[in-house]
C-alpha positions as CSV (number, residue, x, y, z in Angstrom):
1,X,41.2,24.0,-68.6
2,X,44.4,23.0,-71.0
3,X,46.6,25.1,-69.0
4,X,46.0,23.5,-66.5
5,X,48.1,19.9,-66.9
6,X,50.9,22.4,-68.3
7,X,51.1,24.3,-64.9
8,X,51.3,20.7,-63.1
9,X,53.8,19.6,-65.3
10,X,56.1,22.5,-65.3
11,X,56.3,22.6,-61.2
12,X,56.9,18.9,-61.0
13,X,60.1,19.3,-63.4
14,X,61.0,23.0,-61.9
15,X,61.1,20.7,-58.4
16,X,62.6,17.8,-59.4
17,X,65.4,19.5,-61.0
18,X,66.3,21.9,-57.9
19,X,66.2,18.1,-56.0
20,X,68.7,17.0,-58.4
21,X,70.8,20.6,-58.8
22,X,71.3,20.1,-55.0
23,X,72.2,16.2,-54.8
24,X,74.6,16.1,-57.3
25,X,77.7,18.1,-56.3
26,X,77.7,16.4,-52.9
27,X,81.5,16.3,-51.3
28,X,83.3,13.0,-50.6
29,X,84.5,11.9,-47.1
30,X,87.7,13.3,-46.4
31,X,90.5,10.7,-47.1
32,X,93.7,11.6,-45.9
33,X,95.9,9.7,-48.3
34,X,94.0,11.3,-51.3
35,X,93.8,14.6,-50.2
36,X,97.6,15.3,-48.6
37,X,99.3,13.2,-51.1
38,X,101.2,11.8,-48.4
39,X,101.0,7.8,-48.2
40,X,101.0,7.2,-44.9
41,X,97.0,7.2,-44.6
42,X,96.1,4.6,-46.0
43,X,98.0,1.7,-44.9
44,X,97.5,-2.1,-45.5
45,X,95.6,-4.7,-42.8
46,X,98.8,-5.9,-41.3
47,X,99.8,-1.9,-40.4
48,X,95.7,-1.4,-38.8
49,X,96.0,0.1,-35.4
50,X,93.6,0.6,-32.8
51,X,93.5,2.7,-29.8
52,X,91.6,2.6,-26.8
53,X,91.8,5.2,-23.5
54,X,91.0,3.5,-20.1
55,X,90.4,6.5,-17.4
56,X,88.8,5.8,-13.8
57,X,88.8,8.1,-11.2
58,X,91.4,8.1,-8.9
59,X,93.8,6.1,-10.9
60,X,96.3,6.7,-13.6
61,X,94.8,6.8,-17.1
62,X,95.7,3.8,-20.1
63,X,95.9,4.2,-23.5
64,X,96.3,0.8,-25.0
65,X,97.9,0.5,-29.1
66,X,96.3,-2.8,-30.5
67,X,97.3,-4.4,-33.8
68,X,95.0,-5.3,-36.2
């Protein structure tokens, strides 16, 4: 009956370390300005744009540039 608690204890720590083996090298959301090096991702508020597309059927589609 000692071998018992052993046996619990080493399959709870064998599982929680493949948990964490898994978790931790998780990648980061791709950033364009970090990854290319280029500068021209990133941008302050003032440069923020937004674009919306307006299509109905029959008619001619939009594509509307808003600043932020």
């Amino acid at each position: 009956m000692d071998w018992q608690p052993i046996a619990t204890w080493t399959v709870s720590a064998g599982t929680a370390g493949i948990f964490l083996a898994k978790a931790w090298p998780r990648r980061r959301k791709f950033n364009f300005e970090r990854q290319t090096h280029c500068g021209c991702g990133g941008g302050t508020e003032a440069g923020k744009q937004s674009v919306v597309f307006h299509a109905r059927k029959g008619q001619r589609a939009q594509v509307i540039v808003k600043m932020k």
